[in-house]
VMD Tcl script that builds the backbone (N, CA, C; Angstrom):
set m [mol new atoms 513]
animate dup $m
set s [atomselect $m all]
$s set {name element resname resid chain x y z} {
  {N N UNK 1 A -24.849 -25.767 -50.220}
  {CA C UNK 1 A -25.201 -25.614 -48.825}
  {C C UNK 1 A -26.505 -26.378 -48.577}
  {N N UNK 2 A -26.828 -27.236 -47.598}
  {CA C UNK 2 A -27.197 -28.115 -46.665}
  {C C UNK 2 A -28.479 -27.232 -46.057}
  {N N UNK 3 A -29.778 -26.954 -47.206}
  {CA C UNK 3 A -30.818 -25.957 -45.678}
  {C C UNK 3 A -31.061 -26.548 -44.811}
  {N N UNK 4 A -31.050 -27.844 -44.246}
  {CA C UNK 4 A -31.513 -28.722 -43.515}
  {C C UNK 4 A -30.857 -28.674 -41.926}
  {N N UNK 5 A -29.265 -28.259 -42.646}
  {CA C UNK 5 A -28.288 -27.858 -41.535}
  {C C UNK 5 A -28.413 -26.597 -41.322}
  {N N UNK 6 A -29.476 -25.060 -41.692}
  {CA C UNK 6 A -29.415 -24.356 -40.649}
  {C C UNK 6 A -30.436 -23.808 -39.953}
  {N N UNK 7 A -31.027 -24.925 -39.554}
  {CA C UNK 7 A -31.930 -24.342 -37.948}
  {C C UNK 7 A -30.591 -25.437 -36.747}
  {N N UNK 8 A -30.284 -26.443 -37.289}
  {CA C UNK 8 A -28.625 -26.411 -36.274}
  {C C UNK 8 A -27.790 -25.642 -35.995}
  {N N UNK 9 A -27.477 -25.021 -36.822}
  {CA C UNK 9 A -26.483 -24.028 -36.999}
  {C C UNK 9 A -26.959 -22.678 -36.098}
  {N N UNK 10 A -28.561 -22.234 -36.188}
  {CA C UNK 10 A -28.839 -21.289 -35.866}
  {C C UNK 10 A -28.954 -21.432 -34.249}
  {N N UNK 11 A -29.711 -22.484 -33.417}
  {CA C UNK 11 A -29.353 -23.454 -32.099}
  {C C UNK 11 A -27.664 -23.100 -31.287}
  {N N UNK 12 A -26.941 -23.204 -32.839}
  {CA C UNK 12 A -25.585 -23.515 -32.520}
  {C C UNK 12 A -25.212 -21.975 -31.929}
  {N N UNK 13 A -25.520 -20.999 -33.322}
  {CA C UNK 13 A -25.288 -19.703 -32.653}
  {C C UNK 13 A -25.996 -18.714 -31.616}
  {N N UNK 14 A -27.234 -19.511 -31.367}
  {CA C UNK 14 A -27.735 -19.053 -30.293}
  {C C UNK 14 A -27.630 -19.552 -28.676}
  {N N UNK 15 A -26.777 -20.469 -29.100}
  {CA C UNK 15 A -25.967 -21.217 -27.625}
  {C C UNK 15 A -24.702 -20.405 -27.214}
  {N N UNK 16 A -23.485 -20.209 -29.125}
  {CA C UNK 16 A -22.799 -19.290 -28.362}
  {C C UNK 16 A -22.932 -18.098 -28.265}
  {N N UNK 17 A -24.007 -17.468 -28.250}
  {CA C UNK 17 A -24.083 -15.806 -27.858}
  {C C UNK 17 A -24.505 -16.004 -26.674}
  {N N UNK 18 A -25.089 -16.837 -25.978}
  {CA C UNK 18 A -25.236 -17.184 -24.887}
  {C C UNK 18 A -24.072 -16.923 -24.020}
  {N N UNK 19 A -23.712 -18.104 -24.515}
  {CA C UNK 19 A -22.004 -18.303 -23.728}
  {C C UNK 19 A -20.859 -17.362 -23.908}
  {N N UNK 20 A -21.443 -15.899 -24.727}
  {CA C UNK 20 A -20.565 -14.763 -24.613}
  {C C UNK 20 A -20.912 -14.102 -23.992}
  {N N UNK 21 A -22.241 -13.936 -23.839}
  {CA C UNK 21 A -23.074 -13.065 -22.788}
  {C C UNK 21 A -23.235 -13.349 -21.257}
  {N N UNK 22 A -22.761 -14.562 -21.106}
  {CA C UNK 22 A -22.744 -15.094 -19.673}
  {C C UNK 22 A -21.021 -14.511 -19.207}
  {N N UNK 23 A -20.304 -14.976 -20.678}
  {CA C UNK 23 A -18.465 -14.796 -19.734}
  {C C UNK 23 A -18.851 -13.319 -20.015}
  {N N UNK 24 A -19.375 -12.541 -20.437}
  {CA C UNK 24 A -18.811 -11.097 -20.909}
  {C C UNK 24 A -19.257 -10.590 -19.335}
  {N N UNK 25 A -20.355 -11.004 -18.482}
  {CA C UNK 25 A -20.891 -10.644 -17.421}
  {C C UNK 25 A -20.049 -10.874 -16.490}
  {N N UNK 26 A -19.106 -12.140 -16.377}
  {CA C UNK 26 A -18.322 -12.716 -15.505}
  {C C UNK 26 A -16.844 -11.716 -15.445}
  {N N UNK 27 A -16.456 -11.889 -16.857}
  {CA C UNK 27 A -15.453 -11.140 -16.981}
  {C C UNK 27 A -15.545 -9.322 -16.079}
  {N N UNK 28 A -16.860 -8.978 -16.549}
  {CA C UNK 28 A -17.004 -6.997 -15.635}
  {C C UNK 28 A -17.012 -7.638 -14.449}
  {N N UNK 29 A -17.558 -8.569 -13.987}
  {CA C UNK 29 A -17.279 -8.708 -12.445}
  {C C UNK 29 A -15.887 -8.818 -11.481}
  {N N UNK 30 A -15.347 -9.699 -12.274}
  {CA C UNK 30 A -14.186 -9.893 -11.914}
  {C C UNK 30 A -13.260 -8.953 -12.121}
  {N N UNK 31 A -13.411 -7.822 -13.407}
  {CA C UNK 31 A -12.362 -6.495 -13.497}
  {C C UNK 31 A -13.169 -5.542 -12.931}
  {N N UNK 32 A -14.354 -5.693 -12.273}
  {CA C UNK 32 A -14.756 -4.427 -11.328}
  {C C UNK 32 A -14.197 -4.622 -9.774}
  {N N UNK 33 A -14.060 -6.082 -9.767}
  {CA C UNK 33 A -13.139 -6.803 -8.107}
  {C C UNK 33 A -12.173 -6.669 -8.241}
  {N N UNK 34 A -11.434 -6.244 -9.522}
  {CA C UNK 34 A -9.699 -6.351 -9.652}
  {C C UNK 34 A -9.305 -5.031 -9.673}
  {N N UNK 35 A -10.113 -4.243 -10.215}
  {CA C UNK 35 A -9.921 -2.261 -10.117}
  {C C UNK 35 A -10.130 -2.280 -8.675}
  {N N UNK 36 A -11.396 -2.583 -7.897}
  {CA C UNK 36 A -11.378 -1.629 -6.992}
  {C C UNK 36 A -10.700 -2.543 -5.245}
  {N N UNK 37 A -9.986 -3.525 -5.905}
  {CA C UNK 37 A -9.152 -4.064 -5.450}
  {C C UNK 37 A -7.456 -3.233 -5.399}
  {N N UNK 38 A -7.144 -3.291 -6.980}
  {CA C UNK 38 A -5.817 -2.224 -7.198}
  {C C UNK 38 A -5.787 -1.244 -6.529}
  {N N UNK 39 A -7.295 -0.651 -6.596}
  {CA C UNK 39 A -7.363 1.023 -6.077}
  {C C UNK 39 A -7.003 1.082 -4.861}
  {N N UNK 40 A -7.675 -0.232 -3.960}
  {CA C UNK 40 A -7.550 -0.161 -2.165}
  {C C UNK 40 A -6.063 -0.318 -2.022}
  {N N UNK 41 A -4.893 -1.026 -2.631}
  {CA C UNK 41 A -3.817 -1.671 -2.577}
  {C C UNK 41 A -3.119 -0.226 -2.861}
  {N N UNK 42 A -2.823 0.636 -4.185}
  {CA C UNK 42 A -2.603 2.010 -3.990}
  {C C UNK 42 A -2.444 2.576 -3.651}
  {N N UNK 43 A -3.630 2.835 -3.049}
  {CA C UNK 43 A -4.059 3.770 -1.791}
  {C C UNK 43 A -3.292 3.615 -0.862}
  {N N UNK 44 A -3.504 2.614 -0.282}
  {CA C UNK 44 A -2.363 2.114 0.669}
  {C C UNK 44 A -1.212 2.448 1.262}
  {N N UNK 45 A -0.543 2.171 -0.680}
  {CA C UNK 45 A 0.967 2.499 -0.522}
  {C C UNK 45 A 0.956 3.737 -0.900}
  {N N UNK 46 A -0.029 4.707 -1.089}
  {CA C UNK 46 A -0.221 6.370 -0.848}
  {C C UNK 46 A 1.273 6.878 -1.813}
  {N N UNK 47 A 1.242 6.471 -3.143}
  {CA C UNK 47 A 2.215 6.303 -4.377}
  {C C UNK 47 A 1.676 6.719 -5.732}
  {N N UNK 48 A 2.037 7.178 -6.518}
  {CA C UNK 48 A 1.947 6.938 -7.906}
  {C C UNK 48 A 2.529 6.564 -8.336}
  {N N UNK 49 A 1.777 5.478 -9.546}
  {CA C UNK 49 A 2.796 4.919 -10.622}
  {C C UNK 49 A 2.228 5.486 -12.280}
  {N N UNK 50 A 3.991 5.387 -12.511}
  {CA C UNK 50 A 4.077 5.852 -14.040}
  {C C UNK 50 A 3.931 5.040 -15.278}
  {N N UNK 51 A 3.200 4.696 -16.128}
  {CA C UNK 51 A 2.654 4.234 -17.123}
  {C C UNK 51 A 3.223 4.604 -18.494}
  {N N UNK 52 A 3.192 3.417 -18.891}
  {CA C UNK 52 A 4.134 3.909 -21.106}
  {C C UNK 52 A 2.590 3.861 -21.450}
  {N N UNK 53 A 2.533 4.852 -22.036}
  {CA C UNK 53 A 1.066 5.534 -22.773}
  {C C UNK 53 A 0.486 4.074 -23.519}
  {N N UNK 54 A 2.254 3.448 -24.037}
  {CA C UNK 54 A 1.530 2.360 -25.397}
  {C C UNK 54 A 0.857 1.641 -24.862}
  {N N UNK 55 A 0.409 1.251 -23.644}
  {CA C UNK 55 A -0.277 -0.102 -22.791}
  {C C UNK 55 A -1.391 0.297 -22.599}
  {N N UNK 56 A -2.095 1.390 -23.645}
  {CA C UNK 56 A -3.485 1.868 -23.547}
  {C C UNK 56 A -3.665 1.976 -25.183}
  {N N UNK 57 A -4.316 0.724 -25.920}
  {CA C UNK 57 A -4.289 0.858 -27.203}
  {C C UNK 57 A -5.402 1.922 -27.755}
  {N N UNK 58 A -6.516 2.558 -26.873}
  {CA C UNK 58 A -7.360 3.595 -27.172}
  {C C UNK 58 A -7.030 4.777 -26.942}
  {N N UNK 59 A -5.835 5.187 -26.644}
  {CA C UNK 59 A -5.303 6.792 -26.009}
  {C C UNK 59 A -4.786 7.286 -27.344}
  {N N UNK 60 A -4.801 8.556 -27.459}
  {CA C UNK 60 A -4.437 9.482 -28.762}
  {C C UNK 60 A -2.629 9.420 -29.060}
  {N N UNK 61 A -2.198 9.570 -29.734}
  {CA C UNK 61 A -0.969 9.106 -30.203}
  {C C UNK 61 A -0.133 10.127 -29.229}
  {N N UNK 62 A -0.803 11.571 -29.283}
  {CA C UNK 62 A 0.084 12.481 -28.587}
  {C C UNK 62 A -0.139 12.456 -27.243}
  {N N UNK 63 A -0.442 11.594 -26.633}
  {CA C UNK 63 A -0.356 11.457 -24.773}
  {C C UNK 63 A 1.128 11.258 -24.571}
  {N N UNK 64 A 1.624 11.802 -23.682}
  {CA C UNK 64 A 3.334 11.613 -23.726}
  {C C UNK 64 A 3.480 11.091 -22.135}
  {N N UNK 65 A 2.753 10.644 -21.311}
  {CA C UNK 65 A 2.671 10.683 -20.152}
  {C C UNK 65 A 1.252 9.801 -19.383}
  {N N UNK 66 A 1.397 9.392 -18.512}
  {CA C UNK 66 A 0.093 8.455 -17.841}
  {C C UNK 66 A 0.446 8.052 -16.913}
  {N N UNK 67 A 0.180 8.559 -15.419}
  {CA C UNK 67 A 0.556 8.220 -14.144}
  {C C UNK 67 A -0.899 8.137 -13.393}
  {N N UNK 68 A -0.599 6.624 -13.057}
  {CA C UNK 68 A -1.815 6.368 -12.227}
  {C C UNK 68 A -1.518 6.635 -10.365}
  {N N UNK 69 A -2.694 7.642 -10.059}
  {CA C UNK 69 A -2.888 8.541 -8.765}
  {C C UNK 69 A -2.995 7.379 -7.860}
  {N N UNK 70 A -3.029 7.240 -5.794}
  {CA C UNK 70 A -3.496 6.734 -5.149}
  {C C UNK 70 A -4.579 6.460 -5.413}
  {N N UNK 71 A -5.629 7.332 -5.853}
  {CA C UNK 71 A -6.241 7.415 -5.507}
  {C C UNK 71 A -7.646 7.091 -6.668}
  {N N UNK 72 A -6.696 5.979 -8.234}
  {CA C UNK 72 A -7.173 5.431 -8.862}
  {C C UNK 72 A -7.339 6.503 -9.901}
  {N N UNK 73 A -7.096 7.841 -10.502}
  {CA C UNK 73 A -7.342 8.279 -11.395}
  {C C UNK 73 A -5.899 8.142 -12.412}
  {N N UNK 74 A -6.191 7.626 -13.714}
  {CA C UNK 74 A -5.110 8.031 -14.425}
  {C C UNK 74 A -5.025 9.722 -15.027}
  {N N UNK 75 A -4.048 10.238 -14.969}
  {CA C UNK 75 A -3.668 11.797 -15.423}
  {C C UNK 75 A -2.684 11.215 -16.490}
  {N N UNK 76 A -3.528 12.038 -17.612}
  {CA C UNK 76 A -2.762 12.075 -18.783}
  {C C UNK 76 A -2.235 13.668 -19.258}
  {N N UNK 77 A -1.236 13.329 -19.694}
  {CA C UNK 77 A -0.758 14.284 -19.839}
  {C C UNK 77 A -0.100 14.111 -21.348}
  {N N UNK 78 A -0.216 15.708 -22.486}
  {CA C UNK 78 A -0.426 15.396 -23.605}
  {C C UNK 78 A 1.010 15.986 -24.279}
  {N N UNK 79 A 0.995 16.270 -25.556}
  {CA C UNK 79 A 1.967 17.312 -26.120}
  {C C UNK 79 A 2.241 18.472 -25.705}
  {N N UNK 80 A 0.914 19.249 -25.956}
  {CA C UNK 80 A 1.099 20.553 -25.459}
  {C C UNK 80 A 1.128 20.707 -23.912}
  {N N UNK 81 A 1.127 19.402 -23.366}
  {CA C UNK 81 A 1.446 20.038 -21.966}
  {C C UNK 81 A -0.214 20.042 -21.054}
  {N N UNK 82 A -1.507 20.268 -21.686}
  {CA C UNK 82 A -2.520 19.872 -21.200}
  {C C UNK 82 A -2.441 18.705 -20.578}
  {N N UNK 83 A -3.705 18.487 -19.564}
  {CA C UNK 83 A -3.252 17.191 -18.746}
  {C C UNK 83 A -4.844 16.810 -18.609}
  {N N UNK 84 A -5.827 15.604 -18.824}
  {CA C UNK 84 A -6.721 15.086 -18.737}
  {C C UNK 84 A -7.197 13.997 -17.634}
  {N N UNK 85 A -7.786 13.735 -17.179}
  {CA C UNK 85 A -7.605 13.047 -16.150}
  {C C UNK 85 A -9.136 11.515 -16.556}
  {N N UNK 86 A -8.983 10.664 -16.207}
  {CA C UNK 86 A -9.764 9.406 -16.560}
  {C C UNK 86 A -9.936 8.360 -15.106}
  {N N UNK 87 A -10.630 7.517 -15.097}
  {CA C UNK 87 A -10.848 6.936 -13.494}
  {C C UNK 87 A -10.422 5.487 -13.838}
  {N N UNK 88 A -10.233 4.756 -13.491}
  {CA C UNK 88 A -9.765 3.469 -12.860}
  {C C UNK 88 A -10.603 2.602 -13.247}
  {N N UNK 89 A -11.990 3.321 -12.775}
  {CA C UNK 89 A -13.184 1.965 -13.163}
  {C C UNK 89 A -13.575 1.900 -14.398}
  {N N UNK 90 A -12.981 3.143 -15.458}
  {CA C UNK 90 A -13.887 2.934 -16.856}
  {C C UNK 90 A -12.694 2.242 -17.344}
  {N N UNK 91 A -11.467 1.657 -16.660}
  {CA C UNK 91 A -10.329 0.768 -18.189}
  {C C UNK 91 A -11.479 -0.057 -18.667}
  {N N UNK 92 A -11.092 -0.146 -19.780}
  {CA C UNK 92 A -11.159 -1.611 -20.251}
  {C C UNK 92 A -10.643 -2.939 -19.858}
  {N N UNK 93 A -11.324 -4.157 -19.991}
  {CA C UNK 93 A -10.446 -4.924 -19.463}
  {C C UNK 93 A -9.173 -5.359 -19.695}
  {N N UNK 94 A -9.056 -5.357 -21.332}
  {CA C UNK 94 A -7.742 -5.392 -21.959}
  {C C UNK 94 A -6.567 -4.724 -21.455}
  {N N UNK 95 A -7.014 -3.108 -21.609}
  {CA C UNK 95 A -5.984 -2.036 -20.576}
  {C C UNK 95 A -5.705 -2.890 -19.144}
  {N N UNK 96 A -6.417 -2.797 -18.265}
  {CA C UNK 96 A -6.897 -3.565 -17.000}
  {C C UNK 96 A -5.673 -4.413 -17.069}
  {N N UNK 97 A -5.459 -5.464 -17.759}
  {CA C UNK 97 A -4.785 -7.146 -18.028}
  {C C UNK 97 A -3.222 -6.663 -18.446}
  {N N UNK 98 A -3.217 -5.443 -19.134}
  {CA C UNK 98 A -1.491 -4.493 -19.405}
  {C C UNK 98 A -0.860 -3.677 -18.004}
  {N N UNK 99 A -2.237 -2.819 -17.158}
  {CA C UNK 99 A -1.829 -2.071 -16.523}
  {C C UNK 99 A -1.445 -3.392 -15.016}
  {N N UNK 100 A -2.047 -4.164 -15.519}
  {CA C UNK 100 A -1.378 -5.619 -13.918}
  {C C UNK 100 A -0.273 -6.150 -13.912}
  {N N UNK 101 A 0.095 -6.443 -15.494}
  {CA C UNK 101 A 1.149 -6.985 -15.818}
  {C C UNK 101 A 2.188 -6.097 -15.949}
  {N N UNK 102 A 2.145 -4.854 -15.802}
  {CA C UNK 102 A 3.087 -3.991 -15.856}
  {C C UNK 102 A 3.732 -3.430 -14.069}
  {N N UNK 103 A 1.960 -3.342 -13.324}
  {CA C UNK 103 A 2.549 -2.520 -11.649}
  {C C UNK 103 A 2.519 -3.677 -11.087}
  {N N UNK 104 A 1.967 -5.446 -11.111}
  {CA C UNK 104 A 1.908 -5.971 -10.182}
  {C C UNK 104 A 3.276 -6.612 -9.449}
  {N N UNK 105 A 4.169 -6.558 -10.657}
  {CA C UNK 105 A 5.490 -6.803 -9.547}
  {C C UNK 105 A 6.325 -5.408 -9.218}
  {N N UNK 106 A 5.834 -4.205 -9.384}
  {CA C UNK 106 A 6.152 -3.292 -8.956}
  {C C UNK 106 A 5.643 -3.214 -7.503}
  {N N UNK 107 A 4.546 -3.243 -7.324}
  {CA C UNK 107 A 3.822 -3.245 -6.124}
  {C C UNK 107 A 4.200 -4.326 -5.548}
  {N N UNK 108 A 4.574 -5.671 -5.461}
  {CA C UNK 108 A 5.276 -6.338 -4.939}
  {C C UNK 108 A 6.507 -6.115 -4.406}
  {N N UNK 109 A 7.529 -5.404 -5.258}
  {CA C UNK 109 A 8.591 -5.021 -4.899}
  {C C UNK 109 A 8.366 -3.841 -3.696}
  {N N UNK 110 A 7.370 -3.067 -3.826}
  {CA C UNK 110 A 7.455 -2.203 -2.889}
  {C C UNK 110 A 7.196 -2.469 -1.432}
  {N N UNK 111 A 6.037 -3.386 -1.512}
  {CA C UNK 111 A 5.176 -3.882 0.022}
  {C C UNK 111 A 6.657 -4.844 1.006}
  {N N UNK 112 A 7.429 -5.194 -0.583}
  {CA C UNK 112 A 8.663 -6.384 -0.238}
  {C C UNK 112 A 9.665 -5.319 0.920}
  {N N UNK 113 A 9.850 -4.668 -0.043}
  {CA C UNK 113 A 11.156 -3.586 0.587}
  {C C UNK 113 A 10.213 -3.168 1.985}
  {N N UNK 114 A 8.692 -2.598 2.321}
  {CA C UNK 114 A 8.086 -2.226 3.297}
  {C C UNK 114 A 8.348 -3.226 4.460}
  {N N UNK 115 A 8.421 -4.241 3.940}
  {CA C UNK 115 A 8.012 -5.560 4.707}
  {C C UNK 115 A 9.155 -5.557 5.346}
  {N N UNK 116 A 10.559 -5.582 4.585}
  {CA C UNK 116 A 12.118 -5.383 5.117}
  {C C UNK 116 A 12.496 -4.628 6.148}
  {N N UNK 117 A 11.751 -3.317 5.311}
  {CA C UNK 117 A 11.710 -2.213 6.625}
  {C C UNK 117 A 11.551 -2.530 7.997}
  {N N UNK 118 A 10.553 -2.616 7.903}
  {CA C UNK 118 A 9.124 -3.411 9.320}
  {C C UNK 118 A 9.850 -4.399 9.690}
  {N N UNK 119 A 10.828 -5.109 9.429}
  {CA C UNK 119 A 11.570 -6.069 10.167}
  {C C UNK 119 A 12.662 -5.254 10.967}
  {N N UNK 120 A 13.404 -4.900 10.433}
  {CA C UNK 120 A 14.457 -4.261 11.243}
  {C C UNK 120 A 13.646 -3.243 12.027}
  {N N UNK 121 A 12.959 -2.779 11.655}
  {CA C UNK 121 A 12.954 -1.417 12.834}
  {C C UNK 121 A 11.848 -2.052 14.123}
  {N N UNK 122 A 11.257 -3.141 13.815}
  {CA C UNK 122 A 10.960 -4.078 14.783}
  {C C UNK 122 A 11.868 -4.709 15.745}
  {N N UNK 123 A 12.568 -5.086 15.096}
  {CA C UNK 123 A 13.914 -6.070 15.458}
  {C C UNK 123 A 14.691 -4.464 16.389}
  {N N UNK 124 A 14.801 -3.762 15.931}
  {CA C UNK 124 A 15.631 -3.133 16.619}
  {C C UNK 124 A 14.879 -2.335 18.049}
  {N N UNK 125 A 13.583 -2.152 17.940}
  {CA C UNK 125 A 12.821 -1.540 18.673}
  {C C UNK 125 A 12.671 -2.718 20.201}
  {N N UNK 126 A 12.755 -4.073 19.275}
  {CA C UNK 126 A 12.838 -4.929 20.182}
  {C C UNK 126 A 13.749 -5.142 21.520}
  {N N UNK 127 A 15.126 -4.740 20.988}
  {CA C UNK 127 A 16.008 -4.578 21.726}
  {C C UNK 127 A 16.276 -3.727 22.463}
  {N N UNK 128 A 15.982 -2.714 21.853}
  {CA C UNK 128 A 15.658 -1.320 22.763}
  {C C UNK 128 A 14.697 -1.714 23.928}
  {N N UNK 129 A 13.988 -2.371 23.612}
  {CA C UNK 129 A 12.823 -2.555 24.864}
  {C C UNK 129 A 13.152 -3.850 25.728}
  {N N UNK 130 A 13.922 -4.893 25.594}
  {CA C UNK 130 A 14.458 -5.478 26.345}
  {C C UNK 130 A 15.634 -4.349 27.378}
  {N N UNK 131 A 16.179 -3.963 26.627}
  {CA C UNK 131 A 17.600 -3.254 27.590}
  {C C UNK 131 A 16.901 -2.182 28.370}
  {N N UNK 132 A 16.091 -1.463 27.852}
  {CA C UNK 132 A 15.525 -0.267 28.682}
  {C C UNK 132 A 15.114 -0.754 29.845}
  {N N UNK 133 A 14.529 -2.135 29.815}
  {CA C UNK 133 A 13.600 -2.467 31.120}
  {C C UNK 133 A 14.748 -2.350 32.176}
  {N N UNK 134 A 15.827 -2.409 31.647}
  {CA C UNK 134 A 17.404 -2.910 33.113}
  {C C UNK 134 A 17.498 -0.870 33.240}
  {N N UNK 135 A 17.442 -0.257 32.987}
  {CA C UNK 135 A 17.771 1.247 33.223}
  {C C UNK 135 A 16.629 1.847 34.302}
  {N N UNK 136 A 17.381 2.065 35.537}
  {CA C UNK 136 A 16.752 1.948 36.745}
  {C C UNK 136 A 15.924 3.757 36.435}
  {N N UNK 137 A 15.154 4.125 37.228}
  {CA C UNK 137 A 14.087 4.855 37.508}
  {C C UNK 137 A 14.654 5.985 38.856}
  {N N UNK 138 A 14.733 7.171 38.677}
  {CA C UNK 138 A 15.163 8.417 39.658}
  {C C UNK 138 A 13.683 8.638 40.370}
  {N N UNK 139 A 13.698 8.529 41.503}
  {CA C UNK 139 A 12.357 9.025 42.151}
  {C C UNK 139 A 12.700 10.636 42.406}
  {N N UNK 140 A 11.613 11.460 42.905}
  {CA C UNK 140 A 11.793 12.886 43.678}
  {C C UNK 140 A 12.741 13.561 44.023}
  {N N UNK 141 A 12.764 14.338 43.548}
  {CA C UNK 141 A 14.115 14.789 44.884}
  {C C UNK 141 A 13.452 15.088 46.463}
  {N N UNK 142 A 14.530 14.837 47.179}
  {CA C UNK 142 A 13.859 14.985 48.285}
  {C C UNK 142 A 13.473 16.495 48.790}
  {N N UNK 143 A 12.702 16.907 49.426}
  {CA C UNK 143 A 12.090 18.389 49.918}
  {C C UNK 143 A 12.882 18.956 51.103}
  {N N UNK 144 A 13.747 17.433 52.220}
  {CA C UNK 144 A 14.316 18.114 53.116}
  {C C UNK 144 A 15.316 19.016 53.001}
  {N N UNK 145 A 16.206 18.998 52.315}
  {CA C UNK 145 A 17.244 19.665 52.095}
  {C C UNK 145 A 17.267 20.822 50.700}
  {N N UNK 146 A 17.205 22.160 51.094}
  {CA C UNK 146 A 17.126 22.866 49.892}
  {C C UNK 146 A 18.006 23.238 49.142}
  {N N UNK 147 A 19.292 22.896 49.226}
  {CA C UNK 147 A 20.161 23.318 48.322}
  {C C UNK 147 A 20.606 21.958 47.310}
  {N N UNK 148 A 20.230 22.270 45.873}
  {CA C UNK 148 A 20.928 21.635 44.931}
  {C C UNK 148 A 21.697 20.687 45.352}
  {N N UNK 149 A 22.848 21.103 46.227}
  {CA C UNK 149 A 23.999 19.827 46.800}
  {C C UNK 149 A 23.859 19.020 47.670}
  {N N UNK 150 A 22.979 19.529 48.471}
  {CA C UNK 150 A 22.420 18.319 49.643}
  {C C UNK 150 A 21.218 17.549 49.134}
  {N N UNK 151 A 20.595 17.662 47.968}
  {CA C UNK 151 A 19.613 17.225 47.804}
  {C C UNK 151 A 19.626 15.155 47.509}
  {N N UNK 152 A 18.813 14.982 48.287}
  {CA C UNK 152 A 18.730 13.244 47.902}
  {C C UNK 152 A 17.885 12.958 46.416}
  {N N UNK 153 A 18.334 11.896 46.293}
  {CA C UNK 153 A 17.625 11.178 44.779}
  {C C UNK 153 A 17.323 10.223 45.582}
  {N N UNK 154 A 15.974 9.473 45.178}
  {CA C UNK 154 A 15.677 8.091 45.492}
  {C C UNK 154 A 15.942 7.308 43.966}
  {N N UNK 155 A 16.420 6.381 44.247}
  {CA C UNK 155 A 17.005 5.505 43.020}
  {C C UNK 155 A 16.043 4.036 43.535}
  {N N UNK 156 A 15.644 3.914 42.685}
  {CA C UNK 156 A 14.652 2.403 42.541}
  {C C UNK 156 A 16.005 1.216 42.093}
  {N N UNK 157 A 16.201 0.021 43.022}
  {CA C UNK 157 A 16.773 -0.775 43.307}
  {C C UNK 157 A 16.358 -1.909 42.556}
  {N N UNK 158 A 17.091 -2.301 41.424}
  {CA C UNK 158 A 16.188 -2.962 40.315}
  {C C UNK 158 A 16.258 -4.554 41.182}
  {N N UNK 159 A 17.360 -4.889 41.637}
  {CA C UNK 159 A 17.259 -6.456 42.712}
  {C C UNK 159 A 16.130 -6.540 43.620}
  {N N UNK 160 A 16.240 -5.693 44.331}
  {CA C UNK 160 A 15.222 -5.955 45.454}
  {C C UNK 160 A 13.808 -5.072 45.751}
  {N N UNK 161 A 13.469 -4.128 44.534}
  {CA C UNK 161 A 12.291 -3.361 44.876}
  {C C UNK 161 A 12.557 -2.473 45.438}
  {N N UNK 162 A 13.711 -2.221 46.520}
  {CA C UNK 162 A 13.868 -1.570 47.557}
  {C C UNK 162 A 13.795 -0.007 47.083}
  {N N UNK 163 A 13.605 1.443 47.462}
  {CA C UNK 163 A 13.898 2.544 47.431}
  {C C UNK 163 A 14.873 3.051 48.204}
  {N N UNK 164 A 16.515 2.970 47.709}
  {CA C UNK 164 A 17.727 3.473 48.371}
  {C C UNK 164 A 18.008 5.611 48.268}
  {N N UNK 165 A 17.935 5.926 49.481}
  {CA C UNK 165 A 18.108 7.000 49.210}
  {C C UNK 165 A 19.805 7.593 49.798}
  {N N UNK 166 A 20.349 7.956 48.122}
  {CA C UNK 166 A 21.665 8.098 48.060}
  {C C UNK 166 A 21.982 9.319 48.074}
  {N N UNK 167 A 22.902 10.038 48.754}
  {CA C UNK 167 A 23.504 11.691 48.963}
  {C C UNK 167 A 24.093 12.035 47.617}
  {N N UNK 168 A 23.506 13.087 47.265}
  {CA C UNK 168 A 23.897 13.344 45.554}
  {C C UNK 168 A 25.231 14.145 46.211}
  {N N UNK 169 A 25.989 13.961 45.508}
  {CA C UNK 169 A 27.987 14.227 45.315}
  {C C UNK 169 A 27.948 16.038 44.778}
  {N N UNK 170 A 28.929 17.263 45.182}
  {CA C UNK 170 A 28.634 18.229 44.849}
  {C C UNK 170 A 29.476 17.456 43.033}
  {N N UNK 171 A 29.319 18.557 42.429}
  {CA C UNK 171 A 30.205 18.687 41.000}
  {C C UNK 171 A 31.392 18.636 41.381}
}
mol reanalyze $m
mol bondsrecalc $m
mol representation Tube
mol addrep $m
């Protein structure tokens, strides 16, 4: 070994601890924007999703269960049936990078099908509100006449504005 080569070497490793300590900073930023991003998206769809325990390589062997809440908490739930509960913002990023790749086309699929929804019942609401506008309008009954059978309706005249007052027919 070369002593000559290590105050280079030492330069060398003090450049990359640098450059781990800069991405390691970048990286919490970006999975503290991507949690509390998920969480708002969640929320949203006011849902839980269900989780395979294995996509959390730090959880105890006997977790049999892991459903992440609206509202960003994972609930674990164990052997005996105890249930623990953990938050959103402490994953790891690793977990973080399993639990995206596992709900993000779930959550796609769902907003998809929402989105479907929201078309038709648009689309149909639409039509409803074109045709309704043609379904003419009953004014008062009239006060002169007091019996049920003589009573007038004013009917609003969708052609001309006009107010036609028509003799209501007995039964």
């Amino acid at each position: 070994m070369d002593l000559d080569n290590l105050p280079g070497l030492v330069r060398a490793l003090q450049q990359e601890i640098l450059d781990v300590m800069e991405l390691s900073e970048t990286e919490k930023a970006y999975a503290a924007q991507i949690k509390e991003t998920l969480k708002r998206v969640i929320s949203s769809l006011g849902r839980s999703f269900r989780l395979d325990p294995s996509l959390f390589r730090k959880l105890p062997r006997n977790v049999t269960d892991v459903v992440l809440s609206p509202q960003g908490i994972f609930c674990l739930t164990y052997n005996d049936n105890s249930i623990s509960t953990r938050s959103l913002e402490n994953l790891s990023t690793e977990s973080l990078l399993m639990v995206l790749e596992r709900l993000l086309p779930e959550i796609e699929q769902e907003i998809t099908d929402r989105h479907r929804k929201l078309i038709i019942r648009v689309a149909v609401l639409e039509r409803i509100s074109n045709e309704i506008k043609n379904v003419p309008t009953i004014g008062p009954i009239s006060a002169k006449h007091s019996g049920p059978q003589q009573a007038e309706l004013a009917i609003d005249d969708q052609t001309s504005g006009l107010t036609k007052a028509r003799p209501r027919h007995p039964d």
